[in-house]
Each structure stands twice: as C-alpha cells, then as structure tokens.
C-alpha positions as MATLAB code, in Angstrom:
seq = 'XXXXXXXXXXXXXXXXXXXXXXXXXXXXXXXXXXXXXXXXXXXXXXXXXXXXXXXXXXXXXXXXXXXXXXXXXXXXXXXXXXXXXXXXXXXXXXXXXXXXXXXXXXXXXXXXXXXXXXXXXXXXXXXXXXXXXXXXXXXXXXXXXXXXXXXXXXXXXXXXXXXXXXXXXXXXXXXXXXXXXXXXXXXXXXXXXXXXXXXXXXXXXXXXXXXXXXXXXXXXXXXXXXXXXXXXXXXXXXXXXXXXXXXXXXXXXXXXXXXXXXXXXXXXXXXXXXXXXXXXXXXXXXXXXXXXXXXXXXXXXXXXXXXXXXXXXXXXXXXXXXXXXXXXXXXXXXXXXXXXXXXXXXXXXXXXXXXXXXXXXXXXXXXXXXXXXXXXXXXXXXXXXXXXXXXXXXXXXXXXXXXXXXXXXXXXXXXXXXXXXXXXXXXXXXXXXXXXXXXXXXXXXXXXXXXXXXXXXXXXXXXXXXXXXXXXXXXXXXXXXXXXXXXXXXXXXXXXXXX';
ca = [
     -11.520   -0.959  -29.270;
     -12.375    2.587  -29.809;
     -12.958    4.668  -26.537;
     -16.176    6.672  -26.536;
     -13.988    9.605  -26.139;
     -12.025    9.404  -29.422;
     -15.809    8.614  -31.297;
     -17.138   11.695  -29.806;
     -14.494   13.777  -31.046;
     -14.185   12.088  -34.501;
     -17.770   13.180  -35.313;
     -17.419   16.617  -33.825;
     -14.027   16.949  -36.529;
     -16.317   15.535  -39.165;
     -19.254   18.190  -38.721;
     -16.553   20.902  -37.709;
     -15.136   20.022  -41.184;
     -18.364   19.662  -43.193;
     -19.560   23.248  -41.311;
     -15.620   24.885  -42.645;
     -16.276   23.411  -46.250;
     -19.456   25.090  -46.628;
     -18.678   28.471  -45.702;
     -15.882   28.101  -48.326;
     -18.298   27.743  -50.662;
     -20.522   30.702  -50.135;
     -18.565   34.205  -51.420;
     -19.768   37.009  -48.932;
     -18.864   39.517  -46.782;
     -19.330   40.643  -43.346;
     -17.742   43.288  -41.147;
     -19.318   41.960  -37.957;
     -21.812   39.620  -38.645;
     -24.128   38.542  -35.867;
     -27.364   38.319  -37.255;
     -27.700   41.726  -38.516;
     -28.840   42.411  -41.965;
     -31.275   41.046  -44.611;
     -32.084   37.137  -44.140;
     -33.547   34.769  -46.251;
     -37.438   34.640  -46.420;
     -38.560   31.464  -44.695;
     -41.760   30.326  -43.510;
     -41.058   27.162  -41.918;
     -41.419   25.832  -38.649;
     -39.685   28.104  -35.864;
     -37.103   25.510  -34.097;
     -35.294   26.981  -31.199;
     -31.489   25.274  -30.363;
     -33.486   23.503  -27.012;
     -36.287   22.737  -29.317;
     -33.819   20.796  -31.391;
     -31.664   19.199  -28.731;
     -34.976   17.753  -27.080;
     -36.385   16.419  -30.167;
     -33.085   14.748  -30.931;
     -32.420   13.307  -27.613;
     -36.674   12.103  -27.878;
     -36.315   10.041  -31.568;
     -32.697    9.070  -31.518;
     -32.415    5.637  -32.163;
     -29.513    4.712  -30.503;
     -30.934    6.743  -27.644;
     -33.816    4.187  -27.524;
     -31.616    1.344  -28.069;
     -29.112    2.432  -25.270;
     -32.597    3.306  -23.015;
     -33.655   -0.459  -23.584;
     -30.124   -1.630  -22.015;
     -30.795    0.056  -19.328;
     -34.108   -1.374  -18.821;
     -32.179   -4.498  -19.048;
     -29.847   -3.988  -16.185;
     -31.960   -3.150  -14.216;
     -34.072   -6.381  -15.193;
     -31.015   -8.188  -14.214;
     -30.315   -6.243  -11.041;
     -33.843   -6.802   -9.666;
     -33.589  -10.523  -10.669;
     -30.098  -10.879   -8.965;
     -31.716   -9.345   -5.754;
     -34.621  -11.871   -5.479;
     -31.933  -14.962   -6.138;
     -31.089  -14.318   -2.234;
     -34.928  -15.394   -1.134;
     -36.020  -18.616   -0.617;
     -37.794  -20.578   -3.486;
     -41.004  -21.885   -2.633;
     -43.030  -24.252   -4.868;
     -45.921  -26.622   -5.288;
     -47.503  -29.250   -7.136;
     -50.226  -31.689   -7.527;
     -50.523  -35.044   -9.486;
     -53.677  -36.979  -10.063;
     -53.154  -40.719  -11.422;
     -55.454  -43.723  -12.873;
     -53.982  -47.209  -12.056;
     -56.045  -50.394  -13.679;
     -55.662  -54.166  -13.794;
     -52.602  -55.356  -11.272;
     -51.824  -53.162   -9.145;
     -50.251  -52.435   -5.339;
     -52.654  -50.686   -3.096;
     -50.962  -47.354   -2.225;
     -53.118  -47.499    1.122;
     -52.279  -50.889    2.802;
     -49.607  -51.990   -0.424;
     -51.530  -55.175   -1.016;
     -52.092  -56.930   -4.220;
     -55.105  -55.821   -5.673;
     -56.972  -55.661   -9.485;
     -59.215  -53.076   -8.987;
     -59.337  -49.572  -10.954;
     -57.435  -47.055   -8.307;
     -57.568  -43.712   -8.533;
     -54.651  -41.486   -6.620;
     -53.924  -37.114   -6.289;
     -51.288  -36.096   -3.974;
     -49.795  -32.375   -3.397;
     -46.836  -31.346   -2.716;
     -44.837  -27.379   -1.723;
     -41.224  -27.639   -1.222;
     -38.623  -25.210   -0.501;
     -35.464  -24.396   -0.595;
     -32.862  -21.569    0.048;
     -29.003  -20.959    0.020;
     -27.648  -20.400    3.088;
     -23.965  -19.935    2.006;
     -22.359  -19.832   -1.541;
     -19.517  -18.290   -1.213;
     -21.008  -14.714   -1.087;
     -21.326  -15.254   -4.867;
     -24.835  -13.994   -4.673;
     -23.935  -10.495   -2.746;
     -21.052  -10.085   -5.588;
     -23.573  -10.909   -8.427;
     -26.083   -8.342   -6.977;
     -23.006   -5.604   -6.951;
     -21.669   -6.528  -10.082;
     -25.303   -6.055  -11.946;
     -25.719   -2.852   -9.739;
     -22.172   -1.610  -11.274;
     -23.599   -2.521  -14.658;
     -26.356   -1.011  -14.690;
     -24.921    2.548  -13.673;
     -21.853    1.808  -16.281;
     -25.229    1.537  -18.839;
     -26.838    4.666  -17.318;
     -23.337    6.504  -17.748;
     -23.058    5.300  -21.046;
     -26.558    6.678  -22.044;
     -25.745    9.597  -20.595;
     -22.592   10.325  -22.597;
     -24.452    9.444  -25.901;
     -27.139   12.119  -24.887;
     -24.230   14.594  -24.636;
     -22.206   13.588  -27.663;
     -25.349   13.987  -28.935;
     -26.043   17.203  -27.800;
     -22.947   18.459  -28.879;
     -23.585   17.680  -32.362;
     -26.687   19.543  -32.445;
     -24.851   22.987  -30.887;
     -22.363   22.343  -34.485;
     -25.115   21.697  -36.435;
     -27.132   24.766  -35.184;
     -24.042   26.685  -35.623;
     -23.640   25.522  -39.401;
     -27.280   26.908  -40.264;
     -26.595   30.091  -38.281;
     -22.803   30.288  -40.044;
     -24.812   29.745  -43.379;
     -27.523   32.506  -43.362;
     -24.994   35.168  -41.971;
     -22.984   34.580  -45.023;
     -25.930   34.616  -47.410;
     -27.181   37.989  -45.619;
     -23.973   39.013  -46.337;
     -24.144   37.750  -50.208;
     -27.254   39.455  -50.553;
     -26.418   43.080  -49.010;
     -22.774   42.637  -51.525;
     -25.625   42.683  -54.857;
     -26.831   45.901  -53.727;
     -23.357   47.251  -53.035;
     -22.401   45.967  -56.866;
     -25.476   46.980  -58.220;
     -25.366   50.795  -57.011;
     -22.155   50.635  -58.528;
     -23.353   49.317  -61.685;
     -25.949   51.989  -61.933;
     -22.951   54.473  -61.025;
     -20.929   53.253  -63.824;
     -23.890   53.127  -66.259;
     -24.332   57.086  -65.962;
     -20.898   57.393  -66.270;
     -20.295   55.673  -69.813;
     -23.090   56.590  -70.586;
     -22.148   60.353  -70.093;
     -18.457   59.158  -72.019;
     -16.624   59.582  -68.663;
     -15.711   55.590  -68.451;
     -15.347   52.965  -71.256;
     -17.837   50.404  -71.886;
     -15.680   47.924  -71.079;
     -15.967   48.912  -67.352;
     -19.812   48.288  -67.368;
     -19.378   44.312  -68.710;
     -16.771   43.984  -65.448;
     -19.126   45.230  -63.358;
     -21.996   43.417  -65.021;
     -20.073   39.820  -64.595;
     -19.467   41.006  -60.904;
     -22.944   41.104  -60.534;
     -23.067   37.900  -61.875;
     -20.976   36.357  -59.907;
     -22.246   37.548  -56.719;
     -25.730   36.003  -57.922;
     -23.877   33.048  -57.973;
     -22.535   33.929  -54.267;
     -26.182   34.118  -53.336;
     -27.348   30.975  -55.026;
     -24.434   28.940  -53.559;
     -25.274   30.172  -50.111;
     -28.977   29.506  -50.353;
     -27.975   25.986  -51.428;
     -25.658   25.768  -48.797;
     -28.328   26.786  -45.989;
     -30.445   23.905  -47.627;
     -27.755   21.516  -46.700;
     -26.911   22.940  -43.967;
     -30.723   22.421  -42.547;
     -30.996   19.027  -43.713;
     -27.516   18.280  -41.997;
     -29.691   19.069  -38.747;
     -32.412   17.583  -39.971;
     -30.282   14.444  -40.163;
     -28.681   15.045  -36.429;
     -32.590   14.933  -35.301;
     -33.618   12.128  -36.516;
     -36.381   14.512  -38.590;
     -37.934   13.826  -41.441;
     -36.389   15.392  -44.678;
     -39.253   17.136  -46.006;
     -39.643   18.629  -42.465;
     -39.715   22.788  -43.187;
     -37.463   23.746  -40.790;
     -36.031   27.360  -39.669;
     -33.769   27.980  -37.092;
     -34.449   30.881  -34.121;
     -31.547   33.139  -34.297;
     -29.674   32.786  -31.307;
     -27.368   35.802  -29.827;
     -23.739   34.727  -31.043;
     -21.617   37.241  -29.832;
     -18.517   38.348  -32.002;
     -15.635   36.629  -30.060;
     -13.864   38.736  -27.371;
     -10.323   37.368  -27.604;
      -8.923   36.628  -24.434;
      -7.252   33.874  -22.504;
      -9.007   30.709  -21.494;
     -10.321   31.483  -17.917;
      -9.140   27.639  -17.129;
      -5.651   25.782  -18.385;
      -5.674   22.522  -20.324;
      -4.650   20.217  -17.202;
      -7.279   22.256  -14.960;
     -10.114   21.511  -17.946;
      -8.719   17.614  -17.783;
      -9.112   17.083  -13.981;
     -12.627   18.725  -14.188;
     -13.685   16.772  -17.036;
     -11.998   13.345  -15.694;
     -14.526   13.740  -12.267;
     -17.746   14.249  -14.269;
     -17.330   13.525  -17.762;
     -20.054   10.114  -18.508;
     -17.384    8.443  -20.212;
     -14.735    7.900  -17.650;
     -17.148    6.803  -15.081;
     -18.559    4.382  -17.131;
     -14.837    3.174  -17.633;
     -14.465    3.095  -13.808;
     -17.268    1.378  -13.067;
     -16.374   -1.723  -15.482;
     -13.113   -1.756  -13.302;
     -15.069   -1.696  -10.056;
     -17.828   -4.310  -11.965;
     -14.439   -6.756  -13.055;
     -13.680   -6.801   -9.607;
     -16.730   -8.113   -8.494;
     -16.309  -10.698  -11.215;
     -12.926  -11.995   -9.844;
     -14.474  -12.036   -6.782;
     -17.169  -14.440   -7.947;
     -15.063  -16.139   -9.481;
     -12.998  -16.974   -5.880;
     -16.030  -17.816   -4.040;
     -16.396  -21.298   -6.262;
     -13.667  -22.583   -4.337;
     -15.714  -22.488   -1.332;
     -18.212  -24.669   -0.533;
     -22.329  -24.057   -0.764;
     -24.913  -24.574    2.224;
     -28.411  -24.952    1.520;
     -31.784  -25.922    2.888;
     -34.860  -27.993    1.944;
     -38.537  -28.312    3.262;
     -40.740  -30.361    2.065;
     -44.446  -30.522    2.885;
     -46.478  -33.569    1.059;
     -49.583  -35.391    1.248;
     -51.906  -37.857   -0.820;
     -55.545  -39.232   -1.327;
     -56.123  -42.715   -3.064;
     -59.672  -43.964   -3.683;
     -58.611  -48.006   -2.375;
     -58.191  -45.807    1.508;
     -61.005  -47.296    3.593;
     -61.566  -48.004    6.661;
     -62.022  -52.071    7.685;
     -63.905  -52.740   10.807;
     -63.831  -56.212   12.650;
     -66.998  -57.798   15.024;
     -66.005  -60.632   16.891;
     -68.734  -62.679   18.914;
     -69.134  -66.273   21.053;
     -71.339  -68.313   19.282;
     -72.696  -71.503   20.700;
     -72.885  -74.555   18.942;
     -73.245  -78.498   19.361;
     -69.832  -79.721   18.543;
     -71.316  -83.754   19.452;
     -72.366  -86.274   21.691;
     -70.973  -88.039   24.509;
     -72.320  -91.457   25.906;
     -72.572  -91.525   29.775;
     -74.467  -94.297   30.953;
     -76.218  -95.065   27.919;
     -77.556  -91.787   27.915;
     -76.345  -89.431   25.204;
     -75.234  -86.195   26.369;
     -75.072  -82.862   23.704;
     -71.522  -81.140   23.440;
     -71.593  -77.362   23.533;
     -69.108  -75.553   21.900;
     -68.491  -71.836   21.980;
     -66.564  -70.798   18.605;
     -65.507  -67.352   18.365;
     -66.242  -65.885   14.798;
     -66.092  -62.559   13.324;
     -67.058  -60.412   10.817;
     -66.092  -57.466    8.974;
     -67.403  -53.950    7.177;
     -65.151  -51.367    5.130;
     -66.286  -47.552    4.667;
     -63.962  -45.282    2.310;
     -62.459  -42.879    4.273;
     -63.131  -39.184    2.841;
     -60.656  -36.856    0.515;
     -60.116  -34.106    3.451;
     -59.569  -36.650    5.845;
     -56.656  -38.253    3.849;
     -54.981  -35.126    3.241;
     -54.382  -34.310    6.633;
     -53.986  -38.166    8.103;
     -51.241  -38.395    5.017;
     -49.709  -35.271    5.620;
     -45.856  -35.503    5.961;
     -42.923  -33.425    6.647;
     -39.006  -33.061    5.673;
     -36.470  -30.862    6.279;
     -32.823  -31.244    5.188;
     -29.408  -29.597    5.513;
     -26.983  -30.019    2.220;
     -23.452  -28.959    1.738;
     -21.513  -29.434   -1.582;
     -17.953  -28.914   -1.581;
     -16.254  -28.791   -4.253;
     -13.103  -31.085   -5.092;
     -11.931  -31.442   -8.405;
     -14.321  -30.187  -11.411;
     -11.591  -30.428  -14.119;
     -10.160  -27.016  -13.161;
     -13.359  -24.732  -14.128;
     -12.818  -23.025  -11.094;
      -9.417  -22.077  -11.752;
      -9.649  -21.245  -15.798;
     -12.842  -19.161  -15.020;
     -10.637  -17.470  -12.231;
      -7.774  -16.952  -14.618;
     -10.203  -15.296  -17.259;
     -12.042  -13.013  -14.979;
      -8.429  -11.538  -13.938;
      -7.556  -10.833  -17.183;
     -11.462   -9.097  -17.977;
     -10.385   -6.921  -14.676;
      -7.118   -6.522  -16.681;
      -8.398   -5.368  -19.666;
     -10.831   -3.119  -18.085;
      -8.275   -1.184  -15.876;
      -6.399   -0.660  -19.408;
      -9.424    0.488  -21.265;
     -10.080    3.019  -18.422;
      -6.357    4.566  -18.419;
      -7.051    4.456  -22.629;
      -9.942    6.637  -21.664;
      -8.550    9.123  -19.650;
      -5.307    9.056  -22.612;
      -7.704    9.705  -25.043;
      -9.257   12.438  -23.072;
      -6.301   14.250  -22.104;
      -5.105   14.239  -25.883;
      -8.657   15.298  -26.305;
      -8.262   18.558  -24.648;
      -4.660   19.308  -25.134;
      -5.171   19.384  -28.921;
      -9.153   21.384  -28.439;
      -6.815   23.590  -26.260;
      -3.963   24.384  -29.257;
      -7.300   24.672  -31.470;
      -8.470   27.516  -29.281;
      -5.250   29.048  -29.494;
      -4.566   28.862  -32.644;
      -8.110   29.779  -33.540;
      -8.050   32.938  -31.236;
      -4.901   34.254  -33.350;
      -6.386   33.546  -36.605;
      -9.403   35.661  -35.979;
      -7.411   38.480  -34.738;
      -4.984   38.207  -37.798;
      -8.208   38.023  -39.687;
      -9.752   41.474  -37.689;
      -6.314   43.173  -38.958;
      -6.662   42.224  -42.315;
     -10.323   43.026  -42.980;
      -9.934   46.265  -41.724;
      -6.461   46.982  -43.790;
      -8.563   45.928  -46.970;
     -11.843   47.600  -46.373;
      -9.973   50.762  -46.510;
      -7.910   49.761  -49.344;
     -11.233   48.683  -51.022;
     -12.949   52.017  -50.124;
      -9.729   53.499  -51.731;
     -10.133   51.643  -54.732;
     -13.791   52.123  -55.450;
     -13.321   55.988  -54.721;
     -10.755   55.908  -57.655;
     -12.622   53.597  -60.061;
     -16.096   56.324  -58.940;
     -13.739   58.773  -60.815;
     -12.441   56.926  -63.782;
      -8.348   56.382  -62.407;
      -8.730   52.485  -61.604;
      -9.768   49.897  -64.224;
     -12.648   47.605  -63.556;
      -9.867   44.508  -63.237;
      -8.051   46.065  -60.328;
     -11.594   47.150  -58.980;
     -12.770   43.591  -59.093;
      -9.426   42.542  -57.631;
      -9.741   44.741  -54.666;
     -13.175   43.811  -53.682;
     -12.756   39.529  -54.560;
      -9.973   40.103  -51.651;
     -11.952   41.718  -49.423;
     -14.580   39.108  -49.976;
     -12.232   36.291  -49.325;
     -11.045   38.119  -45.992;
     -14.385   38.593  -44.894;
     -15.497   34.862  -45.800;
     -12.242   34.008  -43.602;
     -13.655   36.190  -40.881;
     -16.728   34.718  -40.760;
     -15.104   30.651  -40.319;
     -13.069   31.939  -37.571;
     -15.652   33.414  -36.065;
     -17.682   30.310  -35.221;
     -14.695   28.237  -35.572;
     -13.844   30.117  -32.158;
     -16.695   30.095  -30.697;
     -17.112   26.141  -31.430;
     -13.429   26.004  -29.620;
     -15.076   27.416  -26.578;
     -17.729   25.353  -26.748;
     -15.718   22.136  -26.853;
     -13.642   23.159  -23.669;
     -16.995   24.372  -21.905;
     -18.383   20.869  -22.577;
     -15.549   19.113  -20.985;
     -16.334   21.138  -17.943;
     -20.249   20.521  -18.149;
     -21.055   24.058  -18.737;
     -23.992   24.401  -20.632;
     -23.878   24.847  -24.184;
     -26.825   27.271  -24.742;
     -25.641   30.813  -25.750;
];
C-alpha cells in the first residue's frame, strides 16, 4: 500500500511539474524579477497565501471526511471507556390471563379473568476478562490519535500544495510583467528602425523583422496571460473554490535566492522530520495500537468473572387476603331416655366462616419484593481454536504494521535524500543561469548597439535577443524552482512555509 509519504511527494512532483511546464510556455525576460515592474490589471478578490491556506484547509473534502473519523474514534473511545461500568436495567410486564388458569397468588386452580404487572432492574458487571477491556480502551485511544495524526498530515500535504500553487500564480505574473516591459523594449526599437529606413539608412526588410518580433512577443504576452488564468484556476482547484471565483493573489516578498549551503544536512533534516513529521507517528501508533490487539487477543485464553443483581417484584389482581371466624355453637344433637323421661342432648359444634379483601397494588410490591445476587465464571476450554487463529492473525496485523512503519520512514529518507540532490542541483543551475544571463545581456546590448547603426542584420538581432529571452525564462524556473527546494526541506523540519 502506498505510504502517505510517497503520496505527498507524488503530488508535490505533479504541481512542481505542471508549475515548470507553464513557465516554458510564457517567452519573457527578467533580470531580477521579484515583483517589480508592470502587472496585469486585475480587479478581483485580494487573497493573501494564509487567506488561501485557511480557506483550503475550511472546504476540503477529504479534510471533512478525515474530521468525521476522528469524531468516530473518539465515539469509539468514549464507548470503550463506559464498557468497564456496570449495566443496570429495568423492566415491567403487565399480563391478562382468562378461562383456566393457576392463581399466581396461592397457585390454585381457578377460571376467573386475572390480571398480573411485575417489575424488574437487574444488573450486571465484569469483574475480570482478561484485561481485554483496559486493552480495548488503549487500543481505541491509539486509534484515535493515529486518526488525529493522519488529519494532521493531510492538512499539511495540503498546505504544501497551496505554497506551489501560490508560487505558480506568482511565477506566472513575473513572467508576463516581464512579457509586457519586452513590447516596449521591441517597440522603441521598431520606432528606431522606422526613422531609420525611413531616412534610407536601413533596408525595409529590417522593419518586417522587427515588426514579426513584435508579433511574437504579443504572442509572449497572450500566452502568459493565459497561463496566469490557469495558473489561478490551478489554485482555485487546490481550494476547493468555485471556478468562476475572481481571484488575485497578494504579492508576497520572494526574495531572489542567495545561494548558499543548506544550514542542515540530509540525515540531520531526516532525524528532525522522523520525530515530528504526522506521518510517521501515525505509523507508530498503529504499531503501538497492533500491540494492544495481540494483547486482546491473549486475554481470551483466560477466563471471565462477572456479577449479577437482580431486584424483582409483582402485583396480581386474584392477591387477597382470606380471613377465618371460628365459633361454639350449641345445638340439640338428640334425646336420651332416663327413666321414662326424655332428656335433650346438647351438642357444641365448632363452625366457621370466612371473608376475603384484595390486598392493595403498593402493598404487593413491597410484600413480593425479591432479591438475587450471583457470581459467574466462564472458562474457556475448547471453542474450535478461535482463540488461537484470532491470536495468530492479530500477530501478523502487528507484523504488518511494524513493516509499514519502517516503509514509512524508507520512503521518507528517500524523500529527503533526493529533495536534498534537488536543492543541489537546483542551487547550481541558477548560478549557471546568473552567469549566462549576464554574458548575454551584454552580448545583446552589443548586438542591438550594432543593429542601432545599421552593421547587424535584423536575423542575427532577433537571434541575440530570442537567446537572451530563453536565458532569462530559464532564470526565472530556477528561481522558484529553488526556492520550492527550500521549501520542501523547511517542511520536513516544520518550519513554516510563509515567506
């Protein structure tokens, strides 16, 4: 899978590349081109490099979508936290019974229509599970800052590619200054050479050279205004603006490159970047996060404590209350016969009777009321070897993530060994380039001083100052080629990319 690292710097050589291409494009010139000269007439909105880095950063989508992720973890993280509390919950039931039916009260027989509601809270809580819990609440933790890091190293990737496409629009209306200030340099001469065929001092055929060298520099001008346009909508594009968005960029100080050595070396820019840089965190804390997963893992081989309470009770409308009277009462049970003389028998029965009252829905609840509490403790034995396969899989996820972290760091250091060479390499091109526009601005002012007084052709003329153009175009691309260098190494480092 492709690191973060190696995307970042693919889309930095892609804009680098688009940003080189379209300064090739635009014919100018420019002895030391900072901002100085004629611009381009623009009324659009005034967007400062800050301006545009904020507004990026505010409406980039994968910004949002990264931002929501991190809402997520820490969703899960907060979840993961409460998982250690005990659960409580209740519940009440309310039931109809007709016909045939067993008295919940006294579980007789009975037909009559019974009516029943009982409540109920239980709890329960893990004691001991292996300390998966306390892992689980880690590993989110470590998630949620690998997201955070991750979010973080989008916002400076993305960052970076506004600095490049700022740069691009800057790049672009130095060179069409420059375009602009070359038509009055070719038109003076134009006029110049007019008076002088005119006066028979130079052929004709001298004005239509400098007449198409007018031309062409209107072309220079026209590419370079259409090369601003694209340039704009480029960072337009990085900002997630709309298109139709008038745009113009403040003018920030870019200083003409002062070519000296890198105040840091490659390896000391690596072991800076390695202790800060978003990415590489990240990567370390899905090793650290793996961990914790193998750790989880091991704690299903161990076995899992909990508790239970219980706390229940019940009304019934067939509850009453049955009350039994028992009295003597006296009664002739017969005669007897003694001496002819009938005598009564008195009896005393004992009989009874009984009354029922329904005993009241507050009074049930708490003469019902019952109690539990319970200890479990599941151990596991044999569970067709999920405990060993998941095991076996979260090793090789810590596996993989140790790899992908050394990838990282690989990438990086490749990163900055090759944006070292680039500085390098781009520092002597713009020095080479220094030489040479100064050797042919004095071999151009030569030229035009002998074409002024008739002993140079308009060809060699033309010659002359197309090569001085090219030099100067070259000038300009290593210019903020260098400067971009700089700014690659400086981000590595988290120096600020501002000017």
């Amino acid at each position: 899978m492709t690191s973060a690292s190696n995307i970042r710097m693919k889309l930095a050589k892609i804009l680098l590349s688009t940003f080189l291409l379209a300064n090739t494009i635009a014919f100018a010139q420019s002895s030391a081109v900072s901002g100085s000269g004629n611009q381009i007439a623009s009324t659009g909105e005034k967007v400062t490099l800050q301006e545009a880095i904020d507004f990026a950063l505010k409406n980039n989508l994968s910004i949002k979508q990264n931002s929501l992720q991190v809402e997520q973890g820490l969703n899960t993280l907060e979840q993961s936290k409460w998982a250690k509390y005990p659960s409580l919950n209740g519940g009440t039931n309310f039931n109809v019974f007709t016909g045939r039916n067993i008295n919940p009260f006294t579980n007789g027989i009975i037909t009559n229509t019974v009516g029943s509601n009982g409540f109920g809270l239980n709890s329960a809580v893990t004691i001991f599970d292996g300390y998966q819990t306390r892992n689980g609440i880690a590993l989110n933790q470590l998630n949620l800052e690998a997201s955070r890091l991750d979010l973080q190293a989008m916002k400076n990737q993305i960052t970076l590619n506004i600095v490049v496409g700022y740069l691009n629009v800057l790049s672009q209306q130095d060179l069409l200054a420059v375009a602009q200030r070359q038509i009055e340099v070719t038109q003076t001469q134009l006029e110049r050479t007019q008076k002088l065929v005119n006066a028979g001092s130079l052929p004709e055929t001298n004005l239509y050279d400098i007449k198409a060298q007018l031309a062409n520099d209107e072309v220079s001008v026209v590419n370079a205004e259409n090369a601003i346009i694209s340039a704009k909508l480029t960072l337009k594009q990085l900002m997630n603006s709309a298109a139709d968005r008038d745009i113009d960029v403040v003018r920030v100080e870019v200083p003409n490159p002062n070519i000296q050595p890198y105040p840091n070396s490659s390896a000391q820019v690596y072991e800076i970047a390695q202790g800060f840089l978003a990415d590489v965190q990240a990567a370390d804390m899905r090793v650290k996060a793996s961990q914790k997963g193998v750790d989880i893992a091991k704690g299903l081989k161990m076995p899992v404590i909990s508790a239970t309470a219980n706390i229940n009770s019940n009304y019934t409308t067939a509850a009453e209350n049955v009350s039994v009277t028992q009295r003597i009462v006296e009664t002739e049970a017969g005669f007897v016969n003694v001496g002819g003389t009938r005598y009564p028998v008195i009896a005393f029965v004992p009989t009874s009777s009984t009354t029922s009252e329904k005993i009241n829905y507050f009074r049930q609840l708490t003469g019902n009321a019952n109690n539990s509490f319970g200890v479990s403790v599941r151990i596991p034995i044999f569970n067709g070897y999920s405990t060993k396969f998941r095991l076996t899989t979260a090793q090789i996820n810590q596996k993989q993530s140790e790899i992908q972290a050394d990838n990282v760091r690989l990438r990086l250091r490749q990163d900055i060994d090759q944006a070292y060479v680039n500085l390098t390499n781009s520092a002597k091109r713009f020095s080479a380039l220094g030489k040479q526009v100064s050797a042919l601005e004095e071999s151009f002012r030569a030229a035009e001083s002998r074409f002024n007084v008739g002993s140079l052709n308009a060809l060699d003329y033309s010659i002359s100052k197309t090569n001085l153009d090219r030099a100067r175009i070259n000038q300009i691309q290593a210019k903020y080629d260098y400067i971009f260098r700089i700014k690659i190494l400086d981000y590595y480092q988290n120096k600020p990319l501002s000017f």
